[in-house]
C-alpha positions in Angstrom: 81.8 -2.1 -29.5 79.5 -1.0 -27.3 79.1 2.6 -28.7 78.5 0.8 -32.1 75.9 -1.3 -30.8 74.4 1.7 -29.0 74.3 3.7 -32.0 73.0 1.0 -33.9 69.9 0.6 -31.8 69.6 4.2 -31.7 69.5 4.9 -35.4 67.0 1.8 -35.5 64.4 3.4 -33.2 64.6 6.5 -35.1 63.9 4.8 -38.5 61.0 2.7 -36.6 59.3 6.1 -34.8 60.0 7.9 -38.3 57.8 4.9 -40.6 54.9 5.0 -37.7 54.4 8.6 -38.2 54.0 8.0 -41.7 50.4 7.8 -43.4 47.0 8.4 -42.9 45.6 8.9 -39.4 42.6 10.5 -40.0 40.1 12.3 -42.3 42.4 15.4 -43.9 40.1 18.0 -42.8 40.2 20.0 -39.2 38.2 19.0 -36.8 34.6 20.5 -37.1 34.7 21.7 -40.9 32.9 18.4 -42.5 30.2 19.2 -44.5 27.8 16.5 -45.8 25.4 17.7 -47.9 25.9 16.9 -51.6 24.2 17.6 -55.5 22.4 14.2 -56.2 21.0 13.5 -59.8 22.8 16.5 -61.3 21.2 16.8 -64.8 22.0 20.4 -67.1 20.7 21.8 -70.6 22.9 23.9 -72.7 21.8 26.8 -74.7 22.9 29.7 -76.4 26.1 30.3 -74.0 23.9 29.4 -70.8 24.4 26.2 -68.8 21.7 25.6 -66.5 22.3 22.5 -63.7 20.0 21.4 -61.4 19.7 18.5 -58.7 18.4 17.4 -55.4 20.2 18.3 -52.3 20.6 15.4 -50.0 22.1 14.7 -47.0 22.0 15.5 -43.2 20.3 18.4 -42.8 18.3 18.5 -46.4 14.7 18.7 -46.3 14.3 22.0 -43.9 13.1 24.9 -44.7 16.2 25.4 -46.5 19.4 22.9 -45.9 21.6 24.8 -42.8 25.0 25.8 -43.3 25.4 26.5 -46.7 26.8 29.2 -47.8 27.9 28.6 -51.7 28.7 26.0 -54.6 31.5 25.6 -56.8 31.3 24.8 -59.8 34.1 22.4 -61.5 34.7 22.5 -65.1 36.7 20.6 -68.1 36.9 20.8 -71.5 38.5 17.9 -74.1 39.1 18.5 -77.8 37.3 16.6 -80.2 37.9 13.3 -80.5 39.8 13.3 -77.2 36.9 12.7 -74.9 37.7 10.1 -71.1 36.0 6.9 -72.1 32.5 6.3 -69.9 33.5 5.4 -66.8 37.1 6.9 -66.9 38.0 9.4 -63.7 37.0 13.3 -64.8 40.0 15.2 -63.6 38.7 18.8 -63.3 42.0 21.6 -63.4 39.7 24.2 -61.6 36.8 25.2 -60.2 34.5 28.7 -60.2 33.1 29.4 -57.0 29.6 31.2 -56.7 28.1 33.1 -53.6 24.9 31.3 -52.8 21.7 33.0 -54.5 18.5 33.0 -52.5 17.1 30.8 -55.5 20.0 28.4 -56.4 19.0 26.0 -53.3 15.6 25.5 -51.7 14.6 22.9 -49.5 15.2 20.0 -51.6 16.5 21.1 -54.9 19.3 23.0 -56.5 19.5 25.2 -59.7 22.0 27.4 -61.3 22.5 29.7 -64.1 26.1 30.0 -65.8 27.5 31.7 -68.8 30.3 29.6 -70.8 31.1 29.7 -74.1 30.7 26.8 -76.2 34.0 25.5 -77.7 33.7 22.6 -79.7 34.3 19.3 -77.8 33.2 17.4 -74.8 32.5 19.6 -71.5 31.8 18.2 -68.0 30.6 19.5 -65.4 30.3 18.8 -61.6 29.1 20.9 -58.4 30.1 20.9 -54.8 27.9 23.1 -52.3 30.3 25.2 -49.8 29.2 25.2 -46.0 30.2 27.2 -43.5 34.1 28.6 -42.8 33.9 27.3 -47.1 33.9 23.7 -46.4 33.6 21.4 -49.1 31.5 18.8 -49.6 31.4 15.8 -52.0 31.3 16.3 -55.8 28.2 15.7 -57.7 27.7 13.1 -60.6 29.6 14.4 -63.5 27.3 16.2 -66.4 28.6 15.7 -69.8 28.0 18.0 -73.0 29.3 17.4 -76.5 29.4 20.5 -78.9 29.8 20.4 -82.7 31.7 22.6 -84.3 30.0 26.0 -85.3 
């Protein structure tokens, strides 16, 4: 009886330390790789095969002579078929990203700007940016730019 009872408690405290080591504790990046600063008021034009993107650069640290720490952008991408289009509003889930090096000219103090080469398939195409700090730290996505080509 007592051995039942023994193993009893024992298997209880093992399921009780097992379900409070579960969850979230914390933020799920290491210690000392947060990065803050984010594309605000991302706004693009499309034409002939070039995307160009541009923003303001806010956060701590924007605002110097040029924001500290950064070191490149990614660049997230989605296309839907006609017709098959999130509605507005709907969560963007973007499959994959392109990273860029960071250009002397893609961020200056305040603003952002970059040049990419897609080619235009017919449908809806979003678009959202990230800036890379150091040791290629992310920080937040951008607003979500949204382009709708005809068919050719």
């Amino acid at each position: 009886m007592r051995v039942r009872l023994a193993l009893g408690l024992l298997f209880f405290c093992c399921v009780a330390a097992a379900a409070a080591g579960c969850g979230k504790k914390g933020p799920p990046v290491a210690p000392g790789t947060r990065f803050d600063l984010l594309v605000a008021d991302l706004r693009g034009k499309w034409q002939e095969g070039v995307i160009e993107l541009e923003g303001r650069v806010v956060g701590e640290g924007a605002g110097k002579d040029r924001p500290l720490g950064i070191s490149g952008f990614r660049l997230f991408h989605v296309w839907y078929a006609p017709g098959e289009a999130p509605c507005e509003g709907c969560p963007i889930r973007y499959g994959g990203f392109q990273e860029e090096i960071l250009d002397p000219g893609v961020v200056d103090t305040l603003r952002f700007r970059c040049r990419v080469r897609l080619r235009a398939r017919p449908g809806t195409h979003f678009f959202a940016v990230a800036l890379l700090g150091e040791n290629r730290a992310m920080g937040p996505l951008s607003n979500n730019v949204k382009f709708t080509k005809g068919k050719r």
